[in-house]
C-alpha positions in Angstrom: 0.0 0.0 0.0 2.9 1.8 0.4 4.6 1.9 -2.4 1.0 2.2 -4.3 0.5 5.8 -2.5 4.5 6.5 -3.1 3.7 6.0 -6.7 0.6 8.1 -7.0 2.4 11.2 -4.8 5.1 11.0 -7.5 3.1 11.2 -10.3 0.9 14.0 -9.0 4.0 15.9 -8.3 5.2 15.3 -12.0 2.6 15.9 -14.0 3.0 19.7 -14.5 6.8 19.6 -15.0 6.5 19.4 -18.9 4.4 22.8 -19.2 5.1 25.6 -21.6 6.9 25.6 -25.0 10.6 24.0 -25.0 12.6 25.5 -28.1 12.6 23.1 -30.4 8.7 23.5 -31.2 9.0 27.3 -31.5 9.9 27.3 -35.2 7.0 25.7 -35.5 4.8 27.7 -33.6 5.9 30.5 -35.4 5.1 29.9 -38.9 1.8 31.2 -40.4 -0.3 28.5 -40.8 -0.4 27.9 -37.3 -1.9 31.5 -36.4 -4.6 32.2 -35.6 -5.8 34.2 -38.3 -3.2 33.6 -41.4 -3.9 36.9 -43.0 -4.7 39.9 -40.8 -5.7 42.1 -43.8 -7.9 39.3 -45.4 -9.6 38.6 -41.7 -10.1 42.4 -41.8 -12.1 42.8 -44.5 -14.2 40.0 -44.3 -15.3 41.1 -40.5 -16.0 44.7 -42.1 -18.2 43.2 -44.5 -19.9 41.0 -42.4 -20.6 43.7 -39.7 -21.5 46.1 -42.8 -24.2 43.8 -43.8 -25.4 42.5 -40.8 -25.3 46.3 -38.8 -24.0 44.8 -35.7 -19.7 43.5 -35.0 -18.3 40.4 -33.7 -19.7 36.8 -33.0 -18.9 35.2 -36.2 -19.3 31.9 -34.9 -23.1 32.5 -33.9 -26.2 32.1 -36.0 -28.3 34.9 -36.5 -27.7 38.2 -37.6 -27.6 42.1 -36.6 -31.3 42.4 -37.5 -32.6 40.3 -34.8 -34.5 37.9 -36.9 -33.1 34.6 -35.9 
């Protein structure tokens, strides 16, 4: 029984020791497929359309629109 809570005290303790980014993955991280939004100017436009059309900003991912006919 000993050894089983040993075991489980270790692993609790170890489990957050392999947070954050280690430099290796950073070129990765970096390149512009893995942003969020690839193309800021592209993202820009279709947002000021959307809002444009739909009189109201924001909540892209939401159905309905500005004129509050959903």
């Amino acid at each position: 029984m000993r050894t089983f809570i040993l075991i489980f005290i270790m692993s609790f303790l170890s489990a957050c020791s392999s947070l954050g980014v280690e430099p290796w993955e950073r070129d990765l991280l970096a390149k512009d497929s893995m942003q969020l939004v690839p193309d800021y100017l592209d993202n820009f436009y279709d947002e000021h359309i959307y809002f444009s059309k739909e009189a109201s900003s924001g909540g892209q991912g939401v159905g309905g629109g500005g004129c509050g006919c959903n």
